[in-house]
C-alpha positions in Angstrom: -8.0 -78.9 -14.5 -7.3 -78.5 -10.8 -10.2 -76.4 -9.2 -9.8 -74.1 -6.0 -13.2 -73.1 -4.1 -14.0 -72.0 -1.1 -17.2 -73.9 0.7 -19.6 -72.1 3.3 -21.8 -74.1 5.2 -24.6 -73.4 7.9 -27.3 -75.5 8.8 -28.8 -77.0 12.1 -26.3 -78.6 13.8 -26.3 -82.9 14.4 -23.7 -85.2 15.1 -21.2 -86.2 12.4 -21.6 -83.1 10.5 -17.7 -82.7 10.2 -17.5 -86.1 9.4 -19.9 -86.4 7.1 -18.5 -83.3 4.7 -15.3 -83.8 5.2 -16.0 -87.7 3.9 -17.4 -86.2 0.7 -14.5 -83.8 -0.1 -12.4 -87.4 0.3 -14.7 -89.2 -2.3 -14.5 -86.3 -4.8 -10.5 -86.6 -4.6 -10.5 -83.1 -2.7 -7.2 -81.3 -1.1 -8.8 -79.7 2.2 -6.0 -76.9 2.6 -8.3 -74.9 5.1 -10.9 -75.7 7.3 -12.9 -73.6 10.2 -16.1 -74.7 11.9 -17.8 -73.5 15.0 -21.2 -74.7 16.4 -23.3 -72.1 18.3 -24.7 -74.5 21.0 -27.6 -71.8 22.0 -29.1 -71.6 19.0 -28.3 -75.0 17.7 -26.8 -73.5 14.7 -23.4 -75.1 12.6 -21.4 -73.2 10.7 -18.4 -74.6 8.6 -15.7 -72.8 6.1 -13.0 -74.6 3.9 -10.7 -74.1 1.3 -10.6 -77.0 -1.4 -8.9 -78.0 -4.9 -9.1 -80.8 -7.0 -10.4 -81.5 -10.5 -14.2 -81.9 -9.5 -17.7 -81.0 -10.5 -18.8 -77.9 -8.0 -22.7 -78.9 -8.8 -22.1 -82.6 -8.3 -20.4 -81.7 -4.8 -23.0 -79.2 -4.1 -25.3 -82.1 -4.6 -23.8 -84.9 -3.0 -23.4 -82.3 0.4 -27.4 -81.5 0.2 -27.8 -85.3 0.6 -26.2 -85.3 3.7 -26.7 -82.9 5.4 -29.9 -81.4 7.2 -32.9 -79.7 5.7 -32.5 -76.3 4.4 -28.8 -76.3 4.5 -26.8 -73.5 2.9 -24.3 -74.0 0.9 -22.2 -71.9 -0.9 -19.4 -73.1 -3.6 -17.5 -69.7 -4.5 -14.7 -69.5 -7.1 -12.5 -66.9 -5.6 -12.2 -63.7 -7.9 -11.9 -59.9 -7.3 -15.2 -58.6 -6.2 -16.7 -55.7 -7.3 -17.0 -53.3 -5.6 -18.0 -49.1 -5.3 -17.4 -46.8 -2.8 -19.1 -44.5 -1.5 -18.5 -41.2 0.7 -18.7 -37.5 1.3 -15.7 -35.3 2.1 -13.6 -37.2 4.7 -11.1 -38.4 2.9 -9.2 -41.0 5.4 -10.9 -44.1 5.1 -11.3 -44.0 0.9 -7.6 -43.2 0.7 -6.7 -46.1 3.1 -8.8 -48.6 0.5 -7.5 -47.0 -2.3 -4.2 -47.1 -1.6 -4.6 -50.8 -0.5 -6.1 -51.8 -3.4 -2.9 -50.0 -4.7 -0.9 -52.5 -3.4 -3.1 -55.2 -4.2 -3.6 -56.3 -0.4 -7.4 -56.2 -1.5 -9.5 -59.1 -3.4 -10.9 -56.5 -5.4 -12.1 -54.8 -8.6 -12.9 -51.3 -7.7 -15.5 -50.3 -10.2 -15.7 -46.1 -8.9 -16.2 -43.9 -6.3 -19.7 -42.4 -5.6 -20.1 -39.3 -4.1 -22.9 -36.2 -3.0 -19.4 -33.4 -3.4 -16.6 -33.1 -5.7 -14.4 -32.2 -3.2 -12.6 -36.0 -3.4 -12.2 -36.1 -7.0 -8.7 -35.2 -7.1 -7.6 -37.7 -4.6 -10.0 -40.4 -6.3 -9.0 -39.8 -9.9 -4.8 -40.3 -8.9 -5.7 -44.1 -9.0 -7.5 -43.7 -12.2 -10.2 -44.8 -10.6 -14.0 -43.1 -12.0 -15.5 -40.9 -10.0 -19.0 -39.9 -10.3 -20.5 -36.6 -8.4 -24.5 -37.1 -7.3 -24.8 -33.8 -5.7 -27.9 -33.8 -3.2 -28.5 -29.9 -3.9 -31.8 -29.1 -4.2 -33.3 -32.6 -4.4 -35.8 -34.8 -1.7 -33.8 -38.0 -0.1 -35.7 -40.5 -2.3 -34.9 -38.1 -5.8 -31.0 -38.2 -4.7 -31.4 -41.9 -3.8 -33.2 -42.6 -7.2 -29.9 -41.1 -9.1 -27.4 -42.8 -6.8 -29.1 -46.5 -7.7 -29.0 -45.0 -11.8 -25.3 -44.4 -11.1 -24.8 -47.8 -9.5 -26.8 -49.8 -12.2 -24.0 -48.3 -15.2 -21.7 -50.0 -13.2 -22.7 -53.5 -13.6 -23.1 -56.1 -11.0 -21.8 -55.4 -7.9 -20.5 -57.5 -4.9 -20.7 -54.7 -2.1 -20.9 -51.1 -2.0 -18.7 -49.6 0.7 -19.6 -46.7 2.8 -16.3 -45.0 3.3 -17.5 -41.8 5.6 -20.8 -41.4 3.6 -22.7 -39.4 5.8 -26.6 -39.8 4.7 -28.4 -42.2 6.2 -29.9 -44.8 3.4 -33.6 -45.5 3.0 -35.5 -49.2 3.4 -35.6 -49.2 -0.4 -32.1 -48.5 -1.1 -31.3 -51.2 1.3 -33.2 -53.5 0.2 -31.6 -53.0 -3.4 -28.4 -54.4 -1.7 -29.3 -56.9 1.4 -26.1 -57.9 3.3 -23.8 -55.9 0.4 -23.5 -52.6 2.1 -20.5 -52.3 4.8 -20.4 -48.8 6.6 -18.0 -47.3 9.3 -19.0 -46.2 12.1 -16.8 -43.7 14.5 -17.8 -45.6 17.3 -17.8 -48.5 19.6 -21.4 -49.6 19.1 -23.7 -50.4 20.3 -22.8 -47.3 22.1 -23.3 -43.4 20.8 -24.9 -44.3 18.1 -26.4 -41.4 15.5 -24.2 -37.9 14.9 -21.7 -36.7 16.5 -20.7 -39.8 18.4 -17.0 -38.3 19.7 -18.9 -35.3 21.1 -20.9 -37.8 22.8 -18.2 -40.0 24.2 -16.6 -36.8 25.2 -19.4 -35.6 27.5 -19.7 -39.1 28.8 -15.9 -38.7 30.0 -15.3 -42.2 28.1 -11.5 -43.6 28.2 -11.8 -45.6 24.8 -13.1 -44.6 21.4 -13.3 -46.9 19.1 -14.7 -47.4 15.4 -17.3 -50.3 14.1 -17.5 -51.6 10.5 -21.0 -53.5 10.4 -23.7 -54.5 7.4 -26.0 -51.8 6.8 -29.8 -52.3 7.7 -32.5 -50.3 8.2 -32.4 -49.8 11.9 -29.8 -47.0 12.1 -26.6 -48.2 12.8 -27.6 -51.5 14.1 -26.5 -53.7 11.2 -24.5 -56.8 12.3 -20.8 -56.3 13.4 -18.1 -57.4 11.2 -15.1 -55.8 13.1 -14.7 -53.3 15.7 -11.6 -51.6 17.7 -10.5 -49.0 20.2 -7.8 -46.6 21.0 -7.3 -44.9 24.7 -7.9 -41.5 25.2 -7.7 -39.3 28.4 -9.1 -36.4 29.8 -7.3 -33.8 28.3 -8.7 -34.3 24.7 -11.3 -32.3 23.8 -13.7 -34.4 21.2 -12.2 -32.7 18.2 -8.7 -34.0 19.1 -10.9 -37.3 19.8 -12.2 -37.5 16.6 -8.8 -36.9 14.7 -7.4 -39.9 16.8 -10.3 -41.8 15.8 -10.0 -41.4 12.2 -6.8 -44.1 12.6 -8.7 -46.7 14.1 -11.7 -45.8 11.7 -10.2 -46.9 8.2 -8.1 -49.6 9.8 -11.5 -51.6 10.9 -13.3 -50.2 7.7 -10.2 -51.8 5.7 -10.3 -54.8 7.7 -13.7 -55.4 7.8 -13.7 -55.2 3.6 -11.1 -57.8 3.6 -12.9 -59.9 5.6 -16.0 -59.6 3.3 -13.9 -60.2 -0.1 -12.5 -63.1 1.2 -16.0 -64.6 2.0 -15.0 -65.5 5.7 -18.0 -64.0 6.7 -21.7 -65.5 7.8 -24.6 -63.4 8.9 -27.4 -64.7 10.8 -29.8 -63.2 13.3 -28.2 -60.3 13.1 -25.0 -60.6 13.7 -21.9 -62.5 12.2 -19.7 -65.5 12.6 -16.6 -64.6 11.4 -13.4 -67.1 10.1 -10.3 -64.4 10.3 
């Protein structure tokens, strides 16, 4: 039976790396029908994407590629499928609709699993798209108590690709991080690395700035310093005061967040050294 995969490669970079893998997707019969590579000369680092079918054995061609290519080499044989995936959020409602209705439309590689949220205030929307919504209110509870019921609502929902924060507005701890390394895309109403932390639109507005923009990066646990995945900005002029700002923002907001989840369902994304290579 004809297989599809897609193959993601980085390792040190050498000569006849392109040759070498693309002479083993010929000896296992393989149709290349997509292929991307890009060599970061600085850090002597190659990285290498394609899209293959055939009727093959992914562990023997996992195998055969770990012969020839350099030590410590990942790579990654993935099956596409519809990732799993929760989101997350608070009471902004623009950037969850956008996903949800995208998914809608299926425009997104993507099994969303439910909603997660500290207020019931998004329930409505949510529940339109039959979609389950679950309520962890942060009411009267420490950050690691909330945290602790957030990761029990998480766990009924099975495993879980990436969780997407879509305008959740509590910052994460280490641990919860850590319970998801690389899976946790946020949006972020700016143009970072600049006005990072609250408020950022009341911040670009006292700087007299003539761009906002919006950045969708991995979550880490140096506050909004995760590596970029996508990033985009709108003008602006002087005679918007930061709350007409931040209602123009919220466009450019769920259209990164949204593109930046597409990116990372269709596995055309590498992190390293904290930041991203990135085969759109």
């Amino acid at each position: 039976m004809t297989k599809y995969y897609r193959v993601l490669i980085d390792c040190k970079d050498e000569k006849g790396l392109v040759y070498k893998i693309s002479k083993t997707f010929y000896d296992f019969g393989l149709n290349v029908e997509n292929n991307r590579e890009f060599v970061d000369a600085q850090n002597g680092k190659f990285f290498m994407r394609s899209e293959v079918s055939g009727k093959f054995d992914p562990d023997a061609l996992k195998k055969e590629l770990e012969n020839y290519l350099p030590n410590k080499a990942n790579i990654r044989l993935i099956e596409p499928r519809p990732k799993r995936i929760v989101l997350m959020a608070t009471k902004e409602s623009h950037c969850l609709g956008d996903i949800l209705i995208r998914h809608e439309a299926n425009e997104l590689e993507a099994e969303i699993l439910g909603v997660i949220s500290n207020y019931d205030s998004l329930r409505s929307l949510v529940e339109k798209f039959d979609i389950p919504y679950v309520c962890v209110s942060h009411e009267g509870l420490q950050r690691a108590e909330h945290e602790a019921k957030i990761l029990e609502a998480l766990e009924q929902f099975g495993d879980i690709d990436y969780i997407v924060l879509a305008k959740y507005m509590r910052i994460l701890t280490p641990e919860f991080v850590s319970a998801y390394e690389e899976r946790i895309i946020n949006i972020h109403h700016s143009f970072l690395p600049a006005f990072i932390g609250a408020n950022p639109y009341k911040q670009a507005y006292d700087r007299g700035v003539k761009i906002i923009g919006a950045t969708a990066h991995f979550v880490n646990n140096n506050l909004d310093e995760g590596p970029i995945i996508a990033q985009d900005t709108i003008p602006i002029n002087h005679t918007m005061d930061w709350k007409q700002m931040q209602r123009a923002g919220r466009d450019v907001e769920k259209i990164v967040l949204s593109k930046a989840l597409k990116l990372a369902l269709e596995d055309k994304i590498f992190v390293y050294a904290n930041k991203t290579v990135i085969f759109d």
